[in-house]
C-alpha positions as CSV (number, residue, x, y, z in Angstrom):
1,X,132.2,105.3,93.9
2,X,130.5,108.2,92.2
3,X,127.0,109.6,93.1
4,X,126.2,108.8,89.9
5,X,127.4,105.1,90.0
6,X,125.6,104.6,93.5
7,X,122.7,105.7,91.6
8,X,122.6,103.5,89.0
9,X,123.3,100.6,91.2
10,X,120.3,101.8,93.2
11,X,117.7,102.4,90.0
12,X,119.5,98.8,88.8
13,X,118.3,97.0,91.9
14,X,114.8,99.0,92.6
15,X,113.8,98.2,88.6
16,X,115.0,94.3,89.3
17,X,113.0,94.1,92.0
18,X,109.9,96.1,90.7
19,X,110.1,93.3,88.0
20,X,109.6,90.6,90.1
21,X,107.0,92.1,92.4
22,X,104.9,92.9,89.5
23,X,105.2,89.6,87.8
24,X,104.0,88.1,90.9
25,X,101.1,90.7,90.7
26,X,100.0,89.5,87.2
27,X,100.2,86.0,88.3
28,X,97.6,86.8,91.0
29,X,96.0,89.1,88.1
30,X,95.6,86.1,86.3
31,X,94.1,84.0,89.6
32,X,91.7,86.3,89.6
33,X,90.4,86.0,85.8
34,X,91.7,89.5,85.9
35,X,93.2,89.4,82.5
36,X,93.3,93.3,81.3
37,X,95.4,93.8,84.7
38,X,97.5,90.8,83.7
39,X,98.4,92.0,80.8
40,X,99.0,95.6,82.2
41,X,101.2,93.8,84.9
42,X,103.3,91.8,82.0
43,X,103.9,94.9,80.3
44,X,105.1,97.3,82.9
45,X,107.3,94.2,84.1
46,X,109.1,93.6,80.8
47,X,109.3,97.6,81.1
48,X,111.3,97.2,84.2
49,X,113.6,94.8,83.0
50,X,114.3,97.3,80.2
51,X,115.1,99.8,82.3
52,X,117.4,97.4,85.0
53,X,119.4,96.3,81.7
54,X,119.9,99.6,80.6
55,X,121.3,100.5,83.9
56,X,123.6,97.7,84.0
57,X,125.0,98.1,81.1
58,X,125.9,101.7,81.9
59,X,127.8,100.2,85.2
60,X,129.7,97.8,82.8
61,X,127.8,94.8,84.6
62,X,128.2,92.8,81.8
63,X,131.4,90.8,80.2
64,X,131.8,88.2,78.5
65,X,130.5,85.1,79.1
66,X,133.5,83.5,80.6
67,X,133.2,86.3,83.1
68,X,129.3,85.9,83.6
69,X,129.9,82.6,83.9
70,X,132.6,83.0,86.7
71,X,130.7,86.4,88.6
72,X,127.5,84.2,88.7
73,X,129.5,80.8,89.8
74,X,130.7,83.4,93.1
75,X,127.1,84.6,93.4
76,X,125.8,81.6,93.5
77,X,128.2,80.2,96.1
78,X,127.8,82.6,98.2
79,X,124.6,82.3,98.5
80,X,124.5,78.8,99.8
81,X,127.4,79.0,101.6
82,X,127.1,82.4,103.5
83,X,123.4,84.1,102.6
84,X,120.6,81.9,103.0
85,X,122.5,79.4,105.6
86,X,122.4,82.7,107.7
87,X,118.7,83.3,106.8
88,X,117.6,79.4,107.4
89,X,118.9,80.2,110.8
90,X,117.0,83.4,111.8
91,X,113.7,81.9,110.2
92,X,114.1,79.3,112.4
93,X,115.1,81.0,115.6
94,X,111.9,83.4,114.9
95,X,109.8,80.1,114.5
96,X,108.9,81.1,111.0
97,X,108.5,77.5,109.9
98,X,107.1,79.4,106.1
99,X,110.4,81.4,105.9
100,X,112.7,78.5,107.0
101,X,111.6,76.4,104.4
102,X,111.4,78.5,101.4
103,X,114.9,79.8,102.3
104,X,116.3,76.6,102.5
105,X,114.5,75.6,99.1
106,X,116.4,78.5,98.0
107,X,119.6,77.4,99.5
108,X,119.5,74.3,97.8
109,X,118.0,75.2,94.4
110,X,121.4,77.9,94.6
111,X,124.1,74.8,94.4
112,X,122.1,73.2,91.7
113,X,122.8,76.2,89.8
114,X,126.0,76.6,90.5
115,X,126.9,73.2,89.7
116,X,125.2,74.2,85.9
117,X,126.7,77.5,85.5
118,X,130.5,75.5,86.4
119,X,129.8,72.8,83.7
120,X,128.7,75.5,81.0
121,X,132.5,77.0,82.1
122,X,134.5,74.4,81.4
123,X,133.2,74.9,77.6
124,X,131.2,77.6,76.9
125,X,131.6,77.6,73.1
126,X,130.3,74.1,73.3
127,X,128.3,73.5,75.9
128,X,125.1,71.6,75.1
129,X,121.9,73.6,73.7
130,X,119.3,72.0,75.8
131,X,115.5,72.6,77.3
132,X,116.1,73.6,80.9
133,X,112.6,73.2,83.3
134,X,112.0,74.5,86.4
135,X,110.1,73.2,89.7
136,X,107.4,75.9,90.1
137,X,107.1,75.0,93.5
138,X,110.7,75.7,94.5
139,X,113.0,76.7,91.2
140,X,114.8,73.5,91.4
141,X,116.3,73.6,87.6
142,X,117.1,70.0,85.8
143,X,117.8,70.1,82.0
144,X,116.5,68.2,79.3
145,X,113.9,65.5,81.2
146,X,111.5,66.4,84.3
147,X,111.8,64.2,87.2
148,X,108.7,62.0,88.8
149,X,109.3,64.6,92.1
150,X,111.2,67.8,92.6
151,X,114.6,66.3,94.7
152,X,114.4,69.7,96.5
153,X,110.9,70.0,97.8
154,X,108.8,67.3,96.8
155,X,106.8,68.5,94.0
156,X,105.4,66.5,91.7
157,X,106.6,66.3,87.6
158,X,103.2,68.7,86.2
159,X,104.5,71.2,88.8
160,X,107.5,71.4,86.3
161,X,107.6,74.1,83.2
162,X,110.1,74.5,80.7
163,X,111.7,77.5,80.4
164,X,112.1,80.1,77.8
């Protein structure tokens, strides 16, 4: 691998995860009736992701779908199968009851997706345009219809949100 490959995977995976981080900063932003800082926070993060997609594209991280589908089925079952099993297990040897349990929310949220991103394989051309919603609590994601309770941690259905 090239210098300049390591360091596009690195800028690719430090933009990802400033993203995130300052998402979760504008959500506390907004907590805080702190709305110009919100809105700074939103910005810079979609910023990010610019700058993370631009970098992936340059590492050719992106095929078609029937590769995305199958690159993300792997991803995903590794993660339940290998990552956060391994994870669940540390958190819980260290007694870190908070850890262990969003880990294995995580772990479990992980097959449900996998499951989706299988079905969307067997027919990607038509597989069905649908509302997908998501279990703030836990990311449990069910299409079309909220449940009364999230299967994975409990939640309840106005802890649900559709998503874009």
């Amino acid at each position: 691998m090239s210098k300049t490959e390591k360091n596009l995977k690195e800028a690719f995976a430090g933009e990802s995860m400033a993203n995130r981080r300052y998402l979760a900063f504008a959500r506390r932003a907004a907590d805080e009736y702190a709305e110009g800082v919100y809105k700074l926070f939103m910005a810079v993060a979609e910023a990010e992701t610019v700058h993370a997609l631009k970098h992936l594209s340059q590492l050719k991280g992106v095929k078609t779908t029937e590769e995305n589908l199958r690159q993300a089925i792997a991803g995903e079952m590794q993660e339940f199968t290998k990552m956060y099993p391994e994870m669940v297990a540390d958190a819980k040897a260290e007694g870190d009851k908070g850890a262990e349990i969003t880990l294995r929310h995580a772990m479990e949220v992980e097959k449900v997706h996998h499951a989706l991103f299988e079905k969307a394989l067997k027919d990607p051309k038509n597989f069905p345009v649908q509302d997908y919603y998501i279990c703030s609590a836990c990311g449990y994601t069910v299409p079309k219809e909220v449940p009364e309770t999230c299967p994975v941690c409990g939640a309840v259905k106005k802890a649900f949100y559709k998503a874009i």
